[in-house]
C-alpha positions as CSV (number, residue, x, y, z in Angstrom):
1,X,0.0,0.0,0.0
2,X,1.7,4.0,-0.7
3,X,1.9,6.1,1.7
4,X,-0.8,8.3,2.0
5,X,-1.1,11.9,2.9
6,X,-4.0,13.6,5.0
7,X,-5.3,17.0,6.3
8,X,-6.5,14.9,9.9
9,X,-10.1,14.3,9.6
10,X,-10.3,12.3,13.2
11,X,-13.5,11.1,14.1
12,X,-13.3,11.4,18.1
13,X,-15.4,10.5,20.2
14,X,-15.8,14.1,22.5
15,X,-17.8,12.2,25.5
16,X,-15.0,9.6,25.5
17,X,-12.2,11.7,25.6
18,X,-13.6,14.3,28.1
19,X,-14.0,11.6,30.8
20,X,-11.0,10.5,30.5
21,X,-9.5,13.7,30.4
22,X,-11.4,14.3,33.4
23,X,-10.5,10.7,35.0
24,X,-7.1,11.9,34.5
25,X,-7.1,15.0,36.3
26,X,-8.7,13.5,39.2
27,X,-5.9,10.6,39.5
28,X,-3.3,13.5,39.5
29,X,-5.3,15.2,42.4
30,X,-5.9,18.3,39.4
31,X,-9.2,20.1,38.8
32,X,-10.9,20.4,35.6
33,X,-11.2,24.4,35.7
34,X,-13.2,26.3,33.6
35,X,-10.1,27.4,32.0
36,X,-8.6,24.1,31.8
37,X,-11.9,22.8,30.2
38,X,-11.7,26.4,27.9
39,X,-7.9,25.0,26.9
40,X,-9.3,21.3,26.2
41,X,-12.2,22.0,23.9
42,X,-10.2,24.9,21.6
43,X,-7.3,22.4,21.3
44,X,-10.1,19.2,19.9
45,X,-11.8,21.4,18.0
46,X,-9.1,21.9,16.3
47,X,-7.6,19.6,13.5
48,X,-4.3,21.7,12.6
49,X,-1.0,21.8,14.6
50,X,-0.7,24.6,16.7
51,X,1.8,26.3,18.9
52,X,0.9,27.1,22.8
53,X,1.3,31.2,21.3
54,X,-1.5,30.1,18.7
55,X,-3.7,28.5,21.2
56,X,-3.5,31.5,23.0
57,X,-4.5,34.1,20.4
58,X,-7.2,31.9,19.3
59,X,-8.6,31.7,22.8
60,X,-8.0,35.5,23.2
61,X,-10.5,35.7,20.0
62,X,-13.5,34.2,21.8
63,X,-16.1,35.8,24.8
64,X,-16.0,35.3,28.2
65,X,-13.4,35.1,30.6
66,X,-10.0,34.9,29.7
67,X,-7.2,32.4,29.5
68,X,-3.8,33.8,30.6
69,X,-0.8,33.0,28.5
70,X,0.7,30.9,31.6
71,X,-2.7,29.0,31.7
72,X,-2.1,27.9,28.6
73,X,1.3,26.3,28.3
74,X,0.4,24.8,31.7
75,X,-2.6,23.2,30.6
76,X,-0.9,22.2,27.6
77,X,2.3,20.5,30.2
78,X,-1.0,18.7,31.2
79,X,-3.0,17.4,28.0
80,X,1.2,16.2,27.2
81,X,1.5,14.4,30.3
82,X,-1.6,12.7,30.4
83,X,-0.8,11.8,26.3
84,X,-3.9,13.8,25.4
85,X,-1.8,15.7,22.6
86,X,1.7,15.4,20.8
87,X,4.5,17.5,20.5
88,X,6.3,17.8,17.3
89,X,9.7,19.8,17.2
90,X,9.5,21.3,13.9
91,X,13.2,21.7,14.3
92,X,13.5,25.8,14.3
93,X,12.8,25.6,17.5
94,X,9.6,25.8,17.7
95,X,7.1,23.1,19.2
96,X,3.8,22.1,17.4
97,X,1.0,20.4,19.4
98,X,-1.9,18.2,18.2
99,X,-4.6,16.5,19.7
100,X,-3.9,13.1,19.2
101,X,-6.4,10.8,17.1
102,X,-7.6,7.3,16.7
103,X,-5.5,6.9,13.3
104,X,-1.1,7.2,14.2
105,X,0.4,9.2,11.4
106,X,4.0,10.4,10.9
107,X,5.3,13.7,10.0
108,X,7.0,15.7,6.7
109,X,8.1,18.9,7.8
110,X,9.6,22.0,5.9
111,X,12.7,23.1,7.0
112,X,11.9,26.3,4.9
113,X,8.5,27.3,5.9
114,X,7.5,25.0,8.2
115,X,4.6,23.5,6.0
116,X,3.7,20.3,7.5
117,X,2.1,17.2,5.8
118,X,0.7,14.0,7.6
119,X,1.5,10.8,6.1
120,X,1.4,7.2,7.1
121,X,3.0,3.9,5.0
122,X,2.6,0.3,6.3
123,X,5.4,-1.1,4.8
124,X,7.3,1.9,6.9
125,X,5.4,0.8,10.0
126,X,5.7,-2.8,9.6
127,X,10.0,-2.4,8.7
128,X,10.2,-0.8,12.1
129,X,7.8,-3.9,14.1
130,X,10.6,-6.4,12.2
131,X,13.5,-4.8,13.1
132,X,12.3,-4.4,17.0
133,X,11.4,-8.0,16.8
134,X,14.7,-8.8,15.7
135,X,16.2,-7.6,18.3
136,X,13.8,-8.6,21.3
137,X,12.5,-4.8,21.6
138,X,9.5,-3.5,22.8
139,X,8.1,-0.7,21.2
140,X,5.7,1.7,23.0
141,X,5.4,4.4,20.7
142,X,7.8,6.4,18.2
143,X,8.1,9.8,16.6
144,X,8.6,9.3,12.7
145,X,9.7,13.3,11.1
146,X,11.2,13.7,8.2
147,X,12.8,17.2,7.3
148,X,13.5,18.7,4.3
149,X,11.5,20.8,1.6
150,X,7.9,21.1,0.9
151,X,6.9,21.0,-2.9
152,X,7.0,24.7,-3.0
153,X,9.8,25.7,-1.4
154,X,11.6,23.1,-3.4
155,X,10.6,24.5,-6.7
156,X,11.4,28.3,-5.0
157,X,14.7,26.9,-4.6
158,X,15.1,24.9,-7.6
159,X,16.0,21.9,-5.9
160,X,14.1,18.5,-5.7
161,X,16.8,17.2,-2.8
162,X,17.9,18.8,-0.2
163,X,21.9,18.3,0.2
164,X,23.4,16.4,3.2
């Protein structure tokens, strides 16, 4: 099968997730705030990466009370902890989060403009359950990212590789 590429359509289930977001926060003796609950449903409904400054502006946008910046990366430290959402260094030092989904998915990401496309190949999936078995490993979870040049930034720069 190729690999295929995807704009994350995730069909959650929200009651699901919210009680065990909620379950979690009451086995690590933390409340579900209003602004921890503001924090959780703007980073679901949501189906882009997004940096914590992102979050913030996007929570600044809507009525009501307020999120402060601080409330933000902390709830954030949270919904990470708790493996709610997934970071992804996009290597210019900036970090991405997602919510993450019922479907695992690996990551392409510009080193130009930071464009970043979803993709997910079996045969890549299933090389890496081999190899572990080879060797008697485990495996929990990985991080698959690939860096290097989007289509357009490629053509801009009238490469189809990137050297190195």
């Amino acid at each position: 099968m190729p690999p295929t590429t995807s704009k994350r359509e995730h069909s959650l289930q929200r009651p699901t997730v919210i009680k065990r977001f909620e379950d979690y926060l009451k086995r690590n003796n933390l409340k579900l705030t209003p602004q921890r609950q503001q924090v959780f449903e703007k980073v679901f409904s949501t189906n882009e990466h997004f940096s914590a400054e992102r979050l913030y502006e996007l929570l600044r946008e809507e009525e009501g009370d307020g999120v402060s910046r601080a409330t933000v990366y902390r709830a954030l430290e949270v919904l990470a902890k708790g493996g709610f959402v997934e970071t992804l260094e996009t290597g210019r030092g900036e970090v991405l989060y997602e919510h993450k989904g019922p479907n695992h998915h690996d990551h392409m990401v510009c080193v130009e403009c930071s464009k970043i496309e979803e993709f997910h190949d079996e045969r890549i999936e299933e090389l890496q359950e081999r190899a572990a078995e080879a060797i008697g490993f485990v495996i929990v979870s990985h991080v698959h990212r690939l860096t290097g040049l989007c289509r357009a930034c490629a053509a801009q720069n009238g490469s189809s590789k990137q050297d190195g």
